[in-house]
N, C-alpha and C positions, 0 to 999 in steps of 0.2 A: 504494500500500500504506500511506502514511503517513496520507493522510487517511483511508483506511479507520479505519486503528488507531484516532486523534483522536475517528471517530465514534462508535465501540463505545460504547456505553453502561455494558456489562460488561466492560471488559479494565480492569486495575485498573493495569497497569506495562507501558511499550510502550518493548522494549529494541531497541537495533541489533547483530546481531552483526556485525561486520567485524573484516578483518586491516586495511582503510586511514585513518591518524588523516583523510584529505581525505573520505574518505566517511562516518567520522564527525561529522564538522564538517555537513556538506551533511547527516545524519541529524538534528543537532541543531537545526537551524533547522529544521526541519519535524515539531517535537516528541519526536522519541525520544530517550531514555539509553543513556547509551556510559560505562558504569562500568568498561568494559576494551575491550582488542585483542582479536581472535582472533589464540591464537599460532599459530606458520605451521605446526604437524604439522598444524594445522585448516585452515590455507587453501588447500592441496589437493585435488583428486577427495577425499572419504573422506564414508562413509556420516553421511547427514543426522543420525542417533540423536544421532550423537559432537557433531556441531554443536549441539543445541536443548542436550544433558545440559551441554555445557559451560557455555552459557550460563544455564541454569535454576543450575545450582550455583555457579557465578562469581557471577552478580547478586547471591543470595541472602546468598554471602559479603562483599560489596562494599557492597551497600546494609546490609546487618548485619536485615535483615529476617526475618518469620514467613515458614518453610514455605509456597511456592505450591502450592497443589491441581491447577491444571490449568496446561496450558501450549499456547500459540496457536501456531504454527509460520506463519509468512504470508512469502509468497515475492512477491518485486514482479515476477516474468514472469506475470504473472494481475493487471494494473494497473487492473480496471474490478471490481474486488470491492470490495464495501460495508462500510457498518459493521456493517448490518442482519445480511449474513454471515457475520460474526463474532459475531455475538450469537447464531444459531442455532447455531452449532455450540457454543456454551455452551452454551447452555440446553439442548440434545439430552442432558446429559449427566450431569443431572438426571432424566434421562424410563430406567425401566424395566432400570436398570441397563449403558448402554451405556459400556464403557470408552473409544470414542474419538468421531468425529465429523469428516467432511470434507467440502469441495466439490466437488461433481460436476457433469454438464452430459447431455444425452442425447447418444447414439450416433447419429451420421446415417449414417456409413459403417457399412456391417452388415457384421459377419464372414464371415456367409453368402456375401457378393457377394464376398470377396479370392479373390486368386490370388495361388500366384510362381512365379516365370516361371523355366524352365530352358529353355538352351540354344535361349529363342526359342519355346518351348512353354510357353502358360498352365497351370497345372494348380487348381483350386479346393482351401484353405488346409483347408476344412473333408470334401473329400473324396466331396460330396454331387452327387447329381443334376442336374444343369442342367433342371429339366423342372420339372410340374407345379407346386406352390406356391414354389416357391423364389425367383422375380423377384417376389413379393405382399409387400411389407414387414410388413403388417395379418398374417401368417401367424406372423410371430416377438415374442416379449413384446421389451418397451420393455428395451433397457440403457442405462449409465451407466457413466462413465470422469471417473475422480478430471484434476480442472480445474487443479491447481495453487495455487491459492488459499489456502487457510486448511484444518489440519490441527489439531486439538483434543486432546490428550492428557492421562490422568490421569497425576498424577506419577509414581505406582508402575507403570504398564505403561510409563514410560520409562525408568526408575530401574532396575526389578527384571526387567522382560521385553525390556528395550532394543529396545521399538519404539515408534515414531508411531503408528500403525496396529495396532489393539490386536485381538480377539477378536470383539468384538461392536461393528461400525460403524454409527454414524447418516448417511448421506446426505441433504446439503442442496445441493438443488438451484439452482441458477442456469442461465438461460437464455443461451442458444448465445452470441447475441449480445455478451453480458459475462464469456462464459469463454475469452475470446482467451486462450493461453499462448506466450507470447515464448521460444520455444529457437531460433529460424534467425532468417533476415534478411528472411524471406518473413514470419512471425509480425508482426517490426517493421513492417514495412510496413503492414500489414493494422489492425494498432494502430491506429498513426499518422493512418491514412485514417479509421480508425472517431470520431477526436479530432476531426478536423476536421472530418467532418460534425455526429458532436452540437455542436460549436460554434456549427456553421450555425442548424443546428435550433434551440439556445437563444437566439442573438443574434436571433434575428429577430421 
């Protein structure tokens, strides 16, 4: 996430929020600013809004700076997002009035195909057919499922509508392969393996 930030061409201030002075340290050496702690009501479970508004109004107080217009939200469990990445969801934001702008990745698992399972008995999630077009993937439009990555927000639909995720969304896509999202230990793995092969790939 850090090099991403670095690359942006468009991110103008690349802050870290944390509650830990050691993982601010470990954020500074890899270029970001730590003009504060998160205090600890924040470093609990509690809704992301609270997170980004704290830090978009804390910076703002601390650096003594102009009004941010937008604000980047980038989460390091999505570790293979670019700079380039972030500069579309900038620039998306710009285009035809869209209030926010995030990373996505396509749908391989199709809803169509889920089941849950009771008492040992499949039941289909969406209640449909088992028959005729239903196993044809080519039969359902393409979806998309927010990556984790990089989340774009104008200041007043986080200020005044207290959300990330604003009205009218731009989706920028990334491909499967670089939208790994780190929540279990299965994610990490899968990371990790993916590091070591482009390794391979580039050293050679």
């Amino acid at each position: 996430a850090a090099e991403a930030c670095k690359d942006s061409k468009l991110l103008t201030t690349f802050i870290l929020s944390t509650d830990s002075a050691k993982y601010a340290e470990i954020g500074r050496r890899y270029g970001a600013e730590t003009p504060f702690l998160r205090p600890a009501r924040l470093a609990e479970d509690v809704p992301s809004e609270d997170v980004v508004k704290h830090a978009l109004l804390t910076t703002e107080e601390r650096l003594k700076c102009e009004p941010f217009d937008l604000v980047c939200t980038i989460q390091p469990t999505t570790p293979f997002l670019i700079g380039e990445d972030i500069d579309k969801c900038i620039e998306a934001l710009s285009l035809n009035g869209y209030d926010s702008s995030m990373t996505v990745t396509k749908v391989k698992e199709r809803p169509e195909w889920m089941f849950f399972l009771e008492a040992g008995v499949l039941h289909p999630l969406q209640n449909q057919k088992l028959n005729g077009e239903w196993g044809i993937r080519q039969s359902y439009p393409e979806l998309y499922i927010p990556n984790g990555g990089c989340y774009c927000t104008r200041r007043d639909v986080l200020l005044k509508e207290n959300r990330i995720i604003g009205s009218r969304v731009y989706g920028v896509v990334m491909p499967h392969i670089r939208s790994v999202d780190i929540d279990d230990m299965d994610d990490l793995q899968i990371a990790r393996a993916l590091v070591n092969t482009l390794e391979e790939v580039y050293n050679r």
